[in-house]
VOGU-3710 file (C-alpha; in Angstrom, 3 decimals, decimal comma):
1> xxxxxxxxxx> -96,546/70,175/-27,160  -92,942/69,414/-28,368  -93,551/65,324/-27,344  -96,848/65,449/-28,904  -95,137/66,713/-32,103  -92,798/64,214/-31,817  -94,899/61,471/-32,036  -97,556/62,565/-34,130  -95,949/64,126/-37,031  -94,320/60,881/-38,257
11> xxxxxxxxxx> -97,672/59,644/-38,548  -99,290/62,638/-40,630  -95,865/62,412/-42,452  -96,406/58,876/-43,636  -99,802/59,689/-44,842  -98,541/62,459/-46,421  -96,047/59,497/-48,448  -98,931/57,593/-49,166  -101,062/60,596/-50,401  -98,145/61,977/-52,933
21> xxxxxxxxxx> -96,458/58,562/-53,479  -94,852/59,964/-56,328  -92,596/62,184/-54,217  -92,084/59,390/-51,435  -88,397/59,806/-50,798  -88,628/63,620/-50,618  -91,539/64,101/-48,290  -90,370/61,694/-46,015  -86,552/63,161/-46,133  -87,845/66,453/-44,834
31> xxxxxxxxxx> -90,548/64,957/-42,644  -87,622/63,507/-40,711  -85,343/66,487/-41,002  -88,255/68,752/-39,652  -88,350/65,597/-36,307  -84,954/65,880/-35,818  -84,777/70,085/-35,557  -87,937/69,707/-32,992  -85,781/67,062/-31,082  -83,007/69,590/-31,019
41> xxxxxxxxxx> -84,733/72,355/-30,202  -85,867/70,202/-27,166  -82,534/69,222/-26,529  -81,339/72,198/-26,477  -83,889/73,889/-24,050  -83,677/70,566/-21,675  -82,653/71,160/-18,228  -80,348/68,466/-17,294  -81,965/66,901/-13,766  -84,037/64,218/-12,873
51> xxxxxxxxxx> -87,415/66,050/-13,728  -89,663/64,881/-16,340  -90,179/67,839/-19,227  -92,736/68,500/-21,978  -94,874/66,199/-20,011  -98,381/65,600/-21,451  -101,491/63,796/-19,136  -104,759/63,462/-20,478  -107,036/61,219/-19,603  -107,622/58,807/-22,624
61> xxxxxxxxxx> -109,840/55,628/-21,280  -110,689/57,139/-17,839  -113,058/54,492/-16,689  -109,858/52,057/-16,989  -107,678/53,713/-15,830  -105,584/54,389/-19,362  -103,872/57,985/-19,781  -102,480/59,394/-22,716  -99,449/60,202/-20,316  -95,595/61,028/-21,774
71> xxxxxxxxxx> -93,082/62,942/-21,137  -88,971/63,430/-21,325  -86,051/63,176/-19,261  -82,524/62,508/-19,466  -82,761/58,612/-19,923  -85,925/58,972/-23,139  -84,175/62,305/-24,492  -80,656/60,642/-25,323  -82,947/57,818/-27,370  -84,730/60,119/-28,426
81> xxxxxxxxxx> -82,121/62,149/-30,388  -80,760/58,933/-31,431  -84,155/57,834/-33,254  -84,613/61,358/-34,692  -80,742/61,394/-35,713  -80,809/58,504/-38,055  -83,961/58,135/-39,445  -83,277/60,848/-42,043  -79,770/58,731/-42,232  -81,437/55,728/-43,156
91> xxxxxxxxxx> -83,424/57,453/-45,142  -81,250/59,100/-47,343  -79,001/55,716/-47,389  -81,837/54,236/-49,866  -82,240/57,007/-52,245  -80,063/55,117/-54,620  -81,937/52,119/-54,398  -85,506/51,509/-56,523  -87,742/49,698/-53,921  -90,898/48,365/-55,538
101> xxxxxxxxxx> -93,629/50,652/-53,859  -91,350/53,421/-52,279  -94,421/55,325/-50,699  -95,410/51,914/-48,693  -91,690/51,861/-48,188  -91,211/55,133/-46,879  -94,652/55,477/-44,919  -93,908/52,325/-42,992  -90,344/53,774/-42,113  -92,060/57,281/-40,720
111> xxxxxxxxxx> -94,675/54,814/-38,671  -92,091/53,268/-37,159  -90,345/56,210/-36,189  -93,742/57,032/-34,620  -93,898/53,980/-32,698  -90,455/54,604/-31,396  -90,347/57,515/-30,712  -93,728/56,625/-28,691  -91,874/53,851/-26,590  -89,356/56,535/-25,571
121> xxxxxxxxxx> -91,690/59,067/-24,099  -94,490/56,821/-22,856  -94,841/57,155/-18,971  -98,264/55,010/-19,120  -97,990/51,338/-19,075  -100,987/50,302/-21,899  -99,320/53,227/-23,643  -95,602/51,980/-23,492  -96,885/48,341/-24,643  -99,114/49,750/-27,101
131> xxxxxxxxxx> -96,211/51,954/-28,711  -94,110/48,545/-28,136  -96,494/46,772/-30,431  -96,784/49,761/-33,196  -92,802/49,346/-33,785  -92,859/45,225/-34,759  -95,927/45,473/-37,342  -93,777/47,997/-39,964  -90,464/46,536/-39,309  -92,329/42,860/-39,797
141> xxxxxxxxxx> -93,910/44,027/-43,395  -90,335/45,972/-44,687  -88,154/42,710/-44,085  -91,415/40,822/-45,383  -92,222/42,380/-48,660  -88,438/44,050/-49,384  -86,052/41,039/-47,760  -84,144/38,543/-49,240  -83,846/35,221/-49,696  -86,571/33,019/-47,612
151> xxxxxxxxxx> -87,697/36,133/-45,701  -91,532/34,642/-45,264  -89,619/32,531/-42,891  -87,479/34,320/-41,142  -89,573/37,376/-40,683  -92,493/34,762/-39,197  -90,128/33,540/-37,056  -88,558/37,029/-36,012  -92,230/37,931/-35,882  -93,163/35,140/-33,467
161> xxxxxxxxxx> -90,719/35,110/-31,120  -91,295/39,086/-30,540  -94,844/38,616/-30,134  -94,405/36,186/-27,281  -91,938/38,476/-25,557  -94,679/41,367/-25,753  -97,604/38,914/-24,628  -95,338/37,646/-21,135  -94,975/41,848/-20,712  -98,434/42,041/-21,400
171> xxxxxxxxxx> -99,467/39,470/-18,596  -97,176/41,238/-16,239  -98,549/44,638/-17,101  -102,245/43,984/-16,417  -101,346/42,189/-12,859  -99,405/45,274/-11,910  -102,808/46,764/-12,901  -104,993/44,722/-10,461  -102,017/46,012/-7,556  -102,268/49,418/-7,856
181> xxxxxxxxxx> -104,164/51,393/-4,963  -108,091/52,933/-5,123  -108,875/52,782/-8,821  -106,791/50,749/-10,907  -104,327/52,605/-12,836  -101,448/52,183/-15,656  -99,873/55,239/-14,498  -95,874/54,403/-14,275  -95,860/55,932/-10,692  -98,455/53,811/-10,262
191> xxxxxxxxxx> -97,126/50,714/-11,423  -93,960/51,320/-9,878  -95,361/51,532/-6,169  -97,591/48,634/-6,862  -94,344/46,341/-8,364  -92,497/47,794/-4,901  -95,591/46,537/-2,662  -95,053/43,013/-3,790  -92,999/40,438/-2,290  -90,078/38,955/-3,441
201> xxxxxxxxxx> -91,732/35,485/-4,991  -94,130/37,940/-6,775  -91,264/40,184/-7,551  -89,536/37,948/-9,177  -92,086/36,236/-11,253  -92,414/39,652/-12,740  -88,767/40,461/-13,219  -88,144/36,768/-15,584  -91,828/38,390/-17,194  -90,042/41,782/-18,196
211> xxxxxxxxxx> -86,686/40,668/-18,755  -87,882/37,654/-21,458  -89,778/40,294/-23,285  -87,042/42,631/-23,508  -83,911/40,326/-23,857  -85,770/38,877/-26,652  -85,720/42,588/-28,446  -82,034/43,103/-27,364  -81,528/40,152/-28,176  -79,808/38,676/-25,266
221> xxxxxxxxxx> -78,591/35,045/-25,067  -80,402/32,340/-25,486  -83,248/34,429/-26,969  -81,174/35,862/-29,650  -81,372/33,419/-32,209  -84,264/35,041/-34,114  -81,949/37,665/-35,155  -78,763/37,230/-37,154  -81,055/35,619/-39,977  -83,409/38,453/-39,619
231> xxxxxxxxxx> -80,638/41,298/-40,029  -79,161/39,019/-43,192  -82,737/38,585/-45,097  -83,593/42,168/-44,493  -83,093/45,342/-46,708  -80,385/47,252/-45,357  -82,922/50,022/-43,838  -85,234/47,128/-42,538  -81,640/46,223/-40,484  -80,232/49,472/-39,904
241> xxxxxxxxxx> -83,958/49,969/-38,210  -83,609/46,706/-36,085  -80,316/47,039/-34,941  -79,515/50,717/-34,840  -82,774/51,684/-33,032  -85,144/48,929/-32,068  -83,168/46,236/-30,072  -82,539/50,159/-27,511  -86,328/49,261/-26,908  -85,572/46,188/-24,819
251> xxxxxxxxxx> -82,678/48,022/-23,385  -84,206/51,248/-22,681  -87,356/48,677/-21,028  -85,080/47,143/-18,307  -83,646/51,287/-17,222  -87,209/52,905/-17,501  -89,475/49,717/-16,354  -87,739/46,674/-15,061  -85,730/48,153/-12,799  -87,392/50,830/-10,821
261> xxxxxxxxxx> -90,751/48,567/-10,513  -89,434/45,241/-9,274  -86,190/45,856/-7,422  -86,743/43,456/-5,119  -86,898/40,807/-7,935  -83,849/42,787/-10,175  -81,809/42,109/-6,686  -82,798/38,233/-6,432  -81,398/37,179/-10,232  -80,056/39,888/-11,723
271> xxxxxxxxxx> -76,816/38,161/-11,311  -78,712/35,184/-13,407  -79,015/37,962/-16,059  -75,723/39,418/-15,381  -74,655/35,703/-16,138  -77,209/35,097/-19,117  -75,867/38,514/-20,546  -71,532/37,582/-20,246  -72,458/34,297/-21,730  -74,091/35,606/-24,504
281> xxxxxxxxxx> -71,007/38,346/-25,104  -68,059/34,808/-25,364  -70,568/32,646/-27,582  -71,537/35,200/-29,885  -68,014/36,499/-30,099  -66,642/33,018/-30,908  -69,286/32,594/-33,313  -68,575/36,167/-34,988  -64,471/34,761/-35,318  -66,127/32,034/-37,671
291> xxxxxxxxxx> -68,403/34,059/-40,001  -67,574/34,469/-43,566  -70,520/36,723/-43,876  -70,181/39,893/-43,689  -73,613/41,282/-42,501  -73,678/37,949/-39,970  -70,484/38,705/-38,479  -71,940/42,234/-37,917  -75,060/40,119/-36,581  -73,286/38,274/-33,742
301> xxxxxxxxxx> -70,714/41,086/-32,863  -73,819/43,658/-31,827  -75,522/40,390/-29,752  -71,661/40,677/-27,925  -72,147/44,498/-27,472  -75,583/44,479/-26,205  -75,154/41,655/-23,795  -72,274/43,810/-22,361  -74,719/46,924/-21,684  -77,016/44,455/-20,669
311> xxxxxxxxxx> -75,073/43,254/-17,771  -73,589/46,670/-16,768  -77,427/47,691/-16,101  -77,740/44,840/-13,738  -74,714/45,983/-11,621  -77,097/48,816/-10,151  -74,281/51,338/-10,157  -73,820/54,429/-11,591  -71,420/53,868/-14,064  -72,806/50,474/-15,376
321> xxxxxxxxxx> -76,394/53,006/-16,035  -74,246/55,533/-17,544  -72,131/53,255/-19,515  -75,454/51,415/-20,693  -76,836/55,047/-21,848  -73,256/56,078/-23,968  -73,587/52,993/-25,065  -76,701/52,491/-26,447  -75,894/55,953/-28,823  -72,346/55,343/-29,368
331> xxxxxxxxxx> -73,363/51,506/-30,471  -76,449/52,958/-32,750  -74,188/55,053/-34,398  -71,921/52,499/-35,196  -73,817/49,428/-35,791  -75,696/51,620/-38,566  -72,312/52,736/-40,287  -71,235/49,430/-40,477  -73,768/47,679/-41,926  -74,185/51,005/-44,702
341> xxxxxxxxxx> -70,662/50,117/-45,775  -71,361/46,606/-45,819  -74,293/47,829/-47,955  -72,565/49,672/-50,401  -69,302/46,792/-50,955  -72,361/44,413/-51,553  -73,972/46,952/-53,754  -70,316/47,261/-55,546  -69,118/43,676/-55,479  -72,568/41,529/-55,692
351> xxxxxxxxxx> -70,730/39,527/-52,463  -70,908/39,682/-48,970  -68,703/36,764/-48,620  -65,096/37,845/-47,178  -62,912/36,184/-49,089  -64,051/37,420/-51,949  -63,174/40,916/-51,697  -59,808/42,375/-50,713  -57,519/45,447/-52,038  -60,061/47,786/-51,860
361> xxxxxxxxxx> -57,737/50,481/-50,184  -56,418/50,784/-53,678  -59,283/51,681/-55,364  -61,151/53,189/-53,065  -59,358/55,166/-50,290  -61,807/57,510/-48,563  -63,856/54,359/-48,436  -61,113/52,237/-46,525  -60,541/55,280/-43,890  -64,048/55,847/-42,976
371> xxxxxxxxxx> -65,014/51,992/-42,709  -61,367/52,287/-40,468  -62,407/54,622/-38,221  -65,818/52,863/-37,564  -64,302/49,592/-37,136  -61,956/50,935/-34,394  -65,019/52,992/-32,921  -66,996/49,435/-33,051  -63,719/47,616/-31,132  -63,545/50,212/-28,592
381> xxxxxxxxxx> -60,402/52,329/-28,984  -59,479/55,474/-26,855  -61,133/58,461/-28,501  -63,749/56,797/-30,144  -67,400/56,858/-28,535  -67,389/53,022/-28,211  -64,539/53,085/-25,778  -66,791/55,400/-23,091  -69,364/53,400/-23,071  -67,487/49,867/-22,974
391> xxxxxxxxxx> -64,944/51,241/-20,106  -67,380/52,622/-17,870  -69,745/48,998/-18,560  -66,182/46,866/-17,802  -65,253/48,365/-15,405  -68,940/48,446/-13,410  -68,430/44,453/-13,880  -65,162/43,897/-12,958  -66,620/45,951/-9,038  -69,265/43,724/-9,483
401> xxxxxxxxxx> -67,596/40,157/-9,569  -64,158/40,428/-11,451  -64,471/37,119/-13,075  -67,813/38,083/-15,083  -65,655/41,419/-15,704  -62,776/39,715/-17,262  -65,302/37,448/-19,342  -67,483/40,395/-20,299  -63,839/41,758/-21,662  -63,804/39,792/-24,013
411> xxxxxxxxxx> -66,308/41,094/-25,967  -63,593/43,833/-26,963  -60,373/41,027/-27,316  -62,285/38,916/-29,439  -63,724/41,922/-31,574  -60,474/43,476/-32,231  -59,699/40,103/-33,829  -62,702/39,304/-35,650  -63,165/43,393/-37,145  -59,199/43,324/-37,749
421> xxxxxxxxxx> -59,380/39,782/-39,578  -62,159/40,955/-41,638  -61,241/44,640/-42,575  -57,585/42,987/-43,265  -59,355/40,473/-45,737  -61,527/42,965/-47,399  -59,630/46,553/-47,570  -55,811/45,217/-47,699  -54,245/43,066/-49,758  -54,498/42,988/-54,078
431> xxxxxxxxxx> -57,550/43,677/-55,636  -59,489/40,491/-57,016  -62,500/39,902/-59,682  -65,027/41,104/-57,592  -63,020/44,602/-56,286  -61,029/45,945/-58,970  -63,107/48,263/-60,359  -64,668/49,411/-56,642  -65,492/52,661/-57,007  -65,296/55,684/-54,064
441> xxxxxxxxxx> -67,814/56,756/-52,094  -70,303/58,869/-53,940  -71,381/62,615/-52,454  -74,792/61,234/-50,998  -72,779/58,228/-49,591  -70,294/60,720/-47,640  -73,397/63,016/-47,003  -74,882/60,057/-44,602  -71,129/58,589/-43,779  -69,412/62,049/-42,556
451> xxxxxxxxxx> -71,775/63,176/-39,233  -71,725/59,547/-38,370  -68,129/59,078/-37,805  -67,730/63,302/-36,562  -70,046/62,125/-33,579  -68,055/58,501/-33,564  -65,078/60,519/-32,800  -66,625/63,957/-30,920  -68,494/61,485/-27,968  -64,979/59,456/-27,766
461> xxxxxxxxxx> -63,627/62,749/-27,131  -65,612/64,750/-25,398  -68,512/62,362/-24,258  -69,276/65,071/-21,182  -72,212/66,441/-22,641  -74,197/63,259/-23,389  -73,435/61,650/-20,197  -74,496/65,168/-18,600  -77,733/64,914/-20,165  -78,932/61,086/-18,593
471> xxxxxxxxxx> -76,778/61,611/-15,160  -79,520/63,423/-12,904  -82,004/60,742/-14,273  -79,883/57,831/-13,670  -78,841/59,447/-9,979  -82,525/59,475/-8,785  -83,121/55,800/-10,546  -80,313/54,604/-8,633  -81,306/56,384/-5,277  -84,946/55,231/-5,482
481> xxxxxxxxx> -84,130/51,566/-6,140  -81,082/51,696/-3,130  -83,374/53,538/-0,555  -85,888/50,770/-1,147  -83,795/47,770/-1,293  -82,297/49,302/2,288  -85,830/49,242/3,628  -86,639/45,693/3,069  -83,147/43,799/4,513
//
């Protein structure tokens, strides 16, 4: 009953926001706190192998074939915890803020936890797309009613070019559907023996199917461009949301789906995405070196991070899946610190612009060390949890074809220069106009900022347990897709 609880007690959380509106941010600070003890306490009883736990199958639309069917293993429980971790995070990052209408605010937060939480566990495929859906509609209304400037058409547009992913994954979906043996099923088992019976023209239809759907919600390049407008215009939640926890979606679709059910087709061009993926990692890094905006700079460097997991999944080895999993947490972690302290210098300084700020160290010192620490975390040093995850991704590359591995190393070259540049500009230097009166960070503001950077620094230390918990999952994954790729040379 633990994934049932998981998924369902968002939702009677959010009416629970909507019911007693007048204690919004309360309710829905220890709704989440009450997820994220259940997660643990699932953690923490997990058995680390390739089994799926807490597994719930009931039959939902039996005549078609539709089961409410989900379940956890390694792979779902690290994204799991990750969801579950921040929410109350993001959560508590907005208690200083007045939103008009916090219970819509708030309910539409829990919701979306709901439907992400939902894509994580789903092991049904009208379940995983339904879930999939669930997560753009309250995402779609908090950068519409609570975003900035021209956010009607940005969010349409972010809106649009989501939908059209989801309707290609849809189409794909239902014709796995039609293959599966006796009566037609949406069982992953199901759909995964029915993607394997296909041949390699079919196969690969399906793979450019999946992978457009879910580079688009990385974003991966050239389907990105939706999104460094989107993360500006939003509230800081509505981005923290988008790029802390919903672009894993598309990630966690190519492990879980994309993969295991057309390997045949993932064999054929996933050197095309490989490609695609390295590409994306040198353009948006050369267009991060050029930003003067803060929050788009932040924008373009996590396109360069995810198109590095990206490819390291296509490698089909063990340490590009392992590196994609550290990743994914150590780069959800990060991406939401950084835009939080971005958050709070606009909150201080009314600017995002660069240039504008500088000799905050002065003024603000605990400030300037934990936005230090994150920044090195987000370029990859030794000992923080972004250098796991981008060694073991390199370096699955570079045995892969070293030329897209020294091109995919860029992504940490070129961020060292752009995070350096811009934490030089805006901590170092004299104070101006817009800084000289920055104040420190407040208690609530170390109370979200102080377990983010302790994990930051614990994974980049001791990143053995994490990688423990995905590795049996990621082993069988690997030994399914090989055993069947050997059958059909």
């Amino acid at each position: 009953m633990i994934t049932a609880f998981l998924i369902f007690w968002p939702l009677v959380a959010s009416l629970l926001v909507f019911a007693f509106h007048g204690y919004a941010k309360p309710i829905a600070l220890a709704a989440s706190i009450i997820e994220l003890v259940v997660s643990i306490v699932a953690a923490v009883n997990f058995i680390s192998d390739s089994s799926i736990q807490y597994s719930i199958n009931y039959a939902w639309i039996q005549s078609a074939g539709i089961n409410f069917h989900v379940g956890i293993d390694g792979i779902s429980l690290l994204l799991v915890l990750l969801t579950t971790f921040l929410i109350p995070f993001i959560i508590l990052s907005s208690f200083s803020i007045n939103y008009k209408n916090p219970s819509v605010f708030y309910g539409l937060i829990l919701l979306m936890q709901m439907a992400l939480v939902g894509v994580f566990v789903s092991l049904d495929g009208f379940l995983f797309y339904l879930f999939w859906e669930m997560a753009l509609i309250p995402v779609y209304f908090i950068c519409l009613i609570w975003g900035g400037e021209d956010r009607g058409v940005i969010t349409l547009k972010f809106f649009i070019y989501t939908l059209s992913g989801s309707l290609l994954m849809l189409i794909a979906l239902v014709y796995l559907y039609f293959q599966t043996q006796g009566q037609h099923s949406f069982d992953i088992q199901q759909l995964y023996a029915a993607g394997r019976s296909l041949p390699v023209r079919e196969q690969g239809i399906l793979f450019w199917a999946f992978f457009i759907a879910f580079a688009i919600k990385m974003p991966v390049f050239p389907f990105h461009t939706w999104q460094p407008d989107t993360y500006n215009v939003a509230p800081v939640q509505g981005t923290m949301l988008l790029s802390a926890i919903m672009l894993k979606m598309g990630i966690y679709g190519v492990i879980r789906w994309l993969v295991p059910m057309v390997p045949y087709g993932v064999q054929t061009w996933g050197e095309s995405a490989i490609v695609l993926s390295v590409v994306g990692i040198v353009y948006a890094s050369c267009i991060a070196l050029v930003q003067k905006d803060f929050k788009r700079l932040l924008a373009y460097s996590s396109i360069a991070h995810v198109g590095l997991i990206s490819g390291g999944i296509f490698t089909l080895s063990k340490i590009g899946m392992q590196g994609a999993m550290i990743q994914m947490l150590s780069h959800g972690l990060i991406v939401f610190a950084l835009f939080y302290l971005v958050d709070i210098i606009v909150a201080r300084t009314k600017t995002k612009v660069i240039k504008q700020l500088g000799g905050i160290r002065s003024q603000a010192p605990i400030f300037t060390t934990i936005f230090l620490i994150v920044m090195l975390g987000s370029i990859a040093l030794p000992f923080t949890s972004g250098f796991v995850g981008e060694f073991l991704l390199i370096n699955s590359l570079v045995k892969y074809q070293l030329g897209l591995g020294v091109a995919a190393g860029l992504t940490t070259i070129l961020g060292a220069v752009y995070m350096l540049r811009a934490f030089q500009k805006s901590m170092l230097g004299e104070t101006g106009e817009n800084t000289s009166s920055f104040m420190d960070l407040t208690t609530r503001e170390k109370l979200v900022l102080y377990p983010i950077v302790v994990l930051i620094l614990g994974i980049g230390i001791y990143p053995t347990p994490f990688l423990k918990i995905s590795e049996a999952a990621v082993n069988n994954l690997l030994t399914i897709v090989t055993n069947y790729l050997a059958l059909v040379k």
